[in-house]
N, C-alpha and C positions, 0 to 999 in steps of 0.2 A: 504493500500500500504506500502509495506517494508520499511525503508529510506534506504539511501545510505552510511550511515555509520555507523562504531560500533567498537567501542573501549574494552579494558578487560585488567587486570594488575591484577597479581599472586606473592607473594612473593618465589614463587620459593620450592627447598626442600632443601635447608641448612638455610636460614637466619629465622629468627622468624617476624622479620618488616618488612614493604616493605617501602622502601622510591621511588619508583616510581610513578607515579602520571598522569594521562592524560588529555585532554578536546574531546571532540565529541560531537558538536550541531552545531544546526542552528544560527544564528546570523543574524543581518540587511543585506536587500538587498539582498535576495536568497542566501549568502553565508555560506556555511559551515568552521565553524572551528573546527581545527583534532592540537593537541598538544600531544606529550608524551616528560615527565620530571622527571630527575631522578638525586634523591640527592645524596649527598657527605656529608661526614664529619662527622660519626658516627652515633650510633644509635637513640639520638635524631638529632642532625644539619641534616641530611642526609632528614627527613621528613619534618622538619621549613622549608627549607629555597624550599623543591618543593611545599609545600602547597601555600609561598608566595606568587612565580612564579605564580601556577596555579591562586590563585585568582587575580594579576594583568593581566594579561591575558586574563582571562575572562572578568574581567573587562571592560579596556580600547579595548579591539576588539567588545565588544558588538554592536555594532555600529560605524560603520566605510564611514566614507564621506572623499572622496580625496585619496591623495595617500595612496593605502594599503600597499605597502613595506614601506614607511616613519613609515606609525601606528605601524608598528609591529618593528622597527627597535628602535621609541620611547616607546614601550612598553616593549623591553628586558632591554633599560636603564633604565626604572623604576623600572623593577624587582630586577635587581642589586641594585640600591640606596635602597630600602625597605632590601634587603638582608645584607647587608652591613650597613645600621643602625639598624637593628637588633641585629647583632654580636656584635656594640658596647653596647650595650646596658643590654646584656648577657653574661660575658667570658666562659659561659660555651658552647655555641655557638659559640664560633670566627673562628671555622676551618670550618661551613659548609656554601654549595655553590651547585649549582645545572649545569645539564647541559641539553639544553632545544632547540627542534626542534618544529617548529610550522609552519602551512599550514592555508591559505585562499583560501578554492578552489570556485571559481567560477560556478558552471556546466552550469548555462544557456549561458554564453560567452564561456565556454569552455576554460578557462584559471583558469589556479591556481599559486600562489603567497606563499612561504615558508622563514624564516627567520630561524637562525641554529647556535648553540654555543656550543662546545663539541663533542661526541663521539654517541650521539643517532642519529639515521641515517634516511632519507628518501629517498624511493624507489620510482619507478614509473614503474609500467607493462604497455606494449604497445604491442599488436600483440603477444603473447605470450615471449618476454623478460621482463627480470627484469635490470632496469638503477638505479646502485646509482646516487641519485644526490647532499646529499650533501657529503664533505669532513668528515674525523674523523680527531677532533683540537688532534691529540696526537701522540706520536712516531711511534708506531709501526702502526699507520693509515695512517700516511704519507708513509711508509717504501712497506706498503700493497697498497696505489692507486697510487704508483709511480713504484709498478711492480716489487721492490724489495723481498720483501717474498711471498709467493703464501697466500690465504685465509686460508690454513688450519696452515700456520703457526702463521699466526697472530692468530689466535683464540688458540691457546696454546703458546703466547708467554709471556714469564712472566714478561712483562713490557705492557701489554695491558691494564690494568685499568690505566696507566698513562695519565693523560691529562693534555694540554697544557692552555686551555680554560676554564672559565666556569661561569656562573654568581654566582658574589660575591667574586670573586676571587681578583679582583680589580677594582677602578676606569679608568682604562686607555678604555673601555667600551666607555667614554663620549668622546676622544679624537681621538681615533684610529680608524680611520674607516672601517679598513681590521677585526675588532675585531667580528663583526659580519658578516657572511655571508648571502647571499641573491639572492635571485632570481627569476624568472618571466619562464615562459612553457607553451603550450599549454593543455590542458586537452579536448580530443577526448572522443568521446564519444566511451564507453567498455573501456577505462583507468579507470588503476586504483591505486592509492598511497599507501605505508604503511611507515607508521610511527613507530619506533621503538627504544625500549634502546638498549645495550648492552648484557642487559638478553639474546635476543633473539639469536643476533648473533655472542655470543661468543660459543652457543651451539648448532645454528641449520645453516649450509653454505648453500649459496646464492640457489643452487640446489635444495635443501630439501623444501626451502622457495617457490621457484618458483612453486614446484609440490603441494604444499598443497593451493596456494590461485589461482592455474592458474583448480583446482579439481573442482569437482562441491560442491552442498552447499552456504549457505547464505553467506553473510558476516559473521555473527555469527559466523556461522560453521566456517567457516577458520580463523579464529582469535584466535578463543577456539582453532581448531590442533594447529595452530600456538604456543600456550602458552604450550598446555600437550607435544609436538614434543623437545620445552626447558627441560621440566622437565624430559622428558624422557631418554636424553642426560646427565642429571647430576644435573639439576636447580641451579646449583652456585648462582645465584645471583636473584633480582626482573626481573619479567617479564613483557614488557607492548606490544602491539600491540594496534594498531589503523589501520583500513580502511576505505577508501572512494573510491566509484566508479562515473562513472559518467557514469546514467544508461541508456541513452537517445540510442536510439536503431541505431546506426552507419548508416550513409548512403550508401544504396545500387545501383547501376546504373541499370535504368530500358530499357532492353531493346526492342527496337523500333520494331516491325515486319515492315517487309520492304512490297511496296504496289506493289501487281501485277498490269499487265498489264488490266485484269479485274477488280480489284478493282480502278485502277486510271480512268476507262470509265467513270467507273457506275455513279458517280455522277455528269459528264456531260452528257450522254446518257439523264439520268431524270431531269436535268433541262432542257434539250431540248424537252423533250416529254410532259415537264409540261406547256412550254412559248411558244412553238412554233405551229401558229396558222394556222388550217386544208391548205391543199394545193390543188387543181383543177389537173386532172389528166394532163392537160396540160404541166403542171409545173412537174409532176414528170417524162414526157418524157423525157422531156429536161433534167433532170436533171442524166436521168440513162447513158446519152453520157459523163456525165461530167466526170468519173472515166477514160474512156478514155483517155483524152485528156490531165488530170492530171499527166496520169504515161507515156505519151509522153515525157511531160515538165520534170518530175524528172530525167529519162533517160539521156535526153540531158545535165541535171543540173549534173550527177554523169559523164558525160564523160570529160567534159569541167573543170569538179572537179581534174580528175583521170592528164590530160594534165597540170592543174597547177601545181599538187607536184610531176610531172616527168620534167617539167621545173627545178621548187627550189631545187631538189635533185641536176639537171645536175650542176646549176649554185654554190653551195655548194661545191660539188666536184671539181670542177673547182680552186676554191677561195684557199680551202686548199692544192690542188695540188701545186697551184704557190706558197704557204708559207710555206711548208712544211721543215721544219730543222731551221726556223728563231726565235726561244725559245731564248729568251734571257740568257745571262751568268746568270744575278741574280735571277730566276728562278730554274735554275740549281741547286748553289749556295744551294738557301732555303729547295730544297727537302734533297740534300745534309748533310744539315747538321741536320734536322731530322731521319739521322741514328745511331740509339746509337752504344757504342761499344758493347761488349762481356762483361764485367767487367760492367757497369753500369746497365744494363741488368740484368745481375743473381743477383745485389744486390737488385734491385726495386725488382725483384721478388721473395728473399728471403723477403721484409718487405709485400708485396702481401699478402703470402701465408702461413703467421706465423700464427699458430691455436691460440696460448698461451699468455702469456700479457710478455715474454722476449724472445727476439730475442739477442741470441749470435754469434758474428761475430768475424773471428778468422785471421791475420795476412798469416798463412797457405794454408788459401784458395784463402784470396785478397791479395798477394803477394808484388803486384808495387801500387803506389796511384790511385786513380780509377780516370779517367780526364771523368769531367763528361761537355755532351753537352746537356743538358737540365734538367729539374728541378724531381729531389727524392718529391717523394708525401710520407707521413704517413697520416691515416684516422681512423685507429684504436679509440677505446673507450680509451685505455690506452696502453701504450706498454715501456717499457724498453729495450734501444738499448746497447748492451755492449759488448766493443770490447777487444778481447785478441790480446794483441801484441800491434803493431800502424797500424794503417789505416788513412789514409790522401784520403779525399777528395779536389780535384784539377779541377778550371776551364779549360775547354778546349778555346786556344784565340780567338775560335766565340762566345764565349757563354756570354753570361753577365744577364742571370736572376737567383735566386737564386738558392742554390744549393738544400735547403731542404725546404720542402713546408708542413706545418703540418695545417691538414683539420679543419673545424671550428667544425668539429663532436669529434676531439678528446679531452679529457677531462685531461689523467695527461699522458705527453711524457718526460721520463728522458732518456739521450745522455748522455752516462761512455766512456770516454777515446777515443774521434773520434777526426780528425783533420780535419779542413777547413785552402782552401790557396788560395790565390789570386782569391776571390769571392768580385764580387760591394754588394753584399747581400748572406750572409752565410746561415742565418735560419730563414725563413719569417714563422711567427706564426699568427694565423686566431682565437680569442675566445680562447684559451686555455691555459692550463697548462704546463710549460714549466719546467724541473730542468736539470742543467749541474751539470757533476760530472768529471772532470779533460779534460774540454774541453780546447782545442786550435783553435785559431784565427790567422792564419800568412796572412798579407798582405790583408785583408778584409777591404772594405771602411765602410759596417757595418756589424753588427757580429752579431744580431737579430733587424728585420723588424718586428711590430708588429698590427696588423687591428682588428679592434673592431668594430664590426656590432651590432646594436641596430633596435628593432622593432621600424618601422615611428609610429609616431603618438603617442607615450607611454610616459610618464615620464619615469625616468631613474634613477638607485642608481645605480651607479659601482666604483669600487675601483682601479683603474691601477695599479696591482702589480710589485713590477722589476723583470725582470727571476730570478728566485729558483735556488740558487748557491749553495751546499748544502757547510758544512765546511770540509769537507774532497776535495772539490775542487781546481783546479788551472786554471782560467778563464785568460788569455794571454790576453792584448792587444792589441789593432792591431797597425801593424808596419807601418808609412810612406813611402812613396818611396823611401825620403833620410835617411830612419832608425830610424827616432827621432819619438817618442812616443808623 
């Protein structure tokens, strides 16, 4: 039997080393561990300090009892402290560091568990999509899952190898807990994750990727296109892929054949023919009037039926005739004000029916401020809202729930240059990624609502970050009734 994972790392066709580095095995408790890791710091640092990584890794996941994100969360600090007393130890070493994504997938639970530092990235195919899920720690990966440059520019941006992150970088690792990222998913059965450096997808876009591991072929197979698909694009750099599927055959719903009128007899027919004991033909005289007298009685039972619901009908119509027009105002009122206008309207349905991950919004078109009487949804995966001109969103004075409502399904939403005004709740946020970029807040009681939903019954590692104010922003805030801040 095949397994369900396989890994493969190429040095590509410019460099002569590879400092990328992976793991793909089995480990304690049916779980698979999937790692790919990929140095920094020269041509030797760049190798020391992913070999470290890989062997604590290996290591300390080998068996794992208790929390799996806590294990893996103490096993990148380990990496680091090993990495880092390395460098003192060698100056010829001091500049290298690695940056390192790593999975515990579960398949028999169907859940998998990833821990993630740097720019190597983890996907996840579901139904035929491919979902990033984690972040890239570096400029232009913010700039890219915040919807500011498209994929193709990131991947020719000449600040792309820059990263923010990376084990051995520093101690602040042991302190910081946003330092590492992390997280918990379901893992369905026909899912399936990759793991990957930067080799990959500085040369091959999200598209290309989808169509080679969503093809037929093993795993193998698509790991290998995966790597020749890099090279054949340029190979700049080391190449790593790693896959795991979970190969458990999806559940199907089986459906029921419905039972005829024959088939529901038959098996009272034959327990009556099997239990039921010989009869005197005396007994079957009598018993040939009985249909008789039977369809006498239902007769009289359907007319007597037919006179009670042309009663309840009369007396129905009766009831509503005399109440007829007596709808109360607040009734009224409520349908009332479930009419949107013209203007709130065509905007919900410009964020609807955006193909693309930015949505630009032009002063030209929404002229006056949009007085909005119920709540803007976003649901998007990502989306970039960015307004030319000013545009002011404004409560209408029945309205009082918020104004913008962003879905627990979306992952990075950044808002350039919008205004909110006399909102009890501006921008109520569900699970996600939030960044303002020269937002206003006039006369808001709060200016972001934030809810955080956790699976029952699970341990838990989360970081409550504050919204992502980028430094080119001007975040207002909110004014009192008598003015004073």
């Amino acid at each position: 039997m095949a397994e369900n994972f396989y890994g493969v790392t190429d040095p590509g066709k410019v460099r002569d080393n590879n400092e990328d580095t992976f793991l793909a095995k089995k480990v304690s408790n049916g779980l698979v561990l999937a790692a790919v890791i990929d140095g920094v710091g020269g041509y030797n640092g760049g190798e020391v300090a992913a070999a470290i990584a890989r062997d604590v890794v290996a290591a300390q996941l080998a068996n794992i009892n208790g929390d799996i994100i806590q294990a893996m969360i103490d096993t990148f600090k380990l990496a680091n402290k090993n990495i880092v007393d390395k460098k003192a130890e060698d100056r010829e070493l001091e500049s290298m560091a690695c940056v390192a994504t790593m999975a515990m997938v579960d398949v028999p639970n169907n859940q998998f568990y990833y821990a993630h530092v740097g720019d190597t990235r983890l996907y996840l195919l579901r139904d035929g999509s491919l979902v990033k899920i984690s972040k890239d720690h570096s400029f232009v990966g913010f700039l890219e899952d915040s919807g500011r440059i498209t994929e193709t520019a990131a991947m020719n941006h000449p600040k792309r190898n820059e990263i923010n992150k990376a084990l051995g970088f520093t101690t602040q690792i042991d302190t910081d807990e946003s330092f590492i990222e992390t997280g918990q998913s379901p893992f369905l059965p026909g899912d399936m994750l990759l793991l990957c450096s930067d080799g990959l997808t500085d040369m091959v876009d999200k598209n290309q990727i989808l169509s080679i591991i969503t093809g037929e072929g093993t795993l193998k197979d698509k790991a290998t296109t995966l790597i020749d698909a890099a090279n054949a694009n340029g190979g700049r750099d080391n190449v790593t892929a790693v896959l795991v599927k979970n190969d458990k055959d999806p559940a199907k719903p089986i459906a029921a054949v419905p039972a005829t009128a024959e088939t529901r007899k038959k098996p009272q027919e034959d327990n009556v023919m099997a239990t039921a004991p010989r009869e005197s033909k005396s007994q079957s005289k009598e018993e040939e009037t009985t249909p008789m007298a039977q369809n006498k009685t239902n007769g009289l039972t359907i007319i007597l039926g037919i006179l009670c619901l042309v009663f309840l009908a009369t007396s129905v119509w009766l009831y509503m005739s005399s109440h007829k027009g007596t709808a109360t105002p607040q009734t009224a009122d409520t349908t009332a004000q479930k009419l949107r206008n013209q203007q709130e309207v065509k905007l919900q349905d410009a964020i609807d029916e955006m193909k693309g991950d930015t949505l630009v919004l032009s002063d030209t078109v929404f002229k006056q401020p949009i007085l909005l009487t119920d709540t803007l949804h976003i649901d998007q995966d990502s989306l970039y809202v960015k307004v030319k001109g000013n545009i002011t969103l404004k409560r209408d004075t029945t309205y009082h729930g918020p104004a913008l409502a962003i879905g627990s399904a979306s992952k990075h939403i950044v808002l350039d240059n919008l205004k909110f005004e006399d909102f009890d709740v501006a921008i109520h946020v569900t699970n996600s990624a939030l960044g303002l970029v020269n937002t206003q807040f006039e006369n808001c009681k709060i200016s972001i609502q934030k809810n955080v939903s956790f699976y029952q019954k699970k341990s838990v590692n989360y970081y409550f970050e504050e919204t992502n104010i980028l430094k080119d922003s001007i975040a207002k805030p909110t004014k009192k009734a008598n003015g004073t801040r």
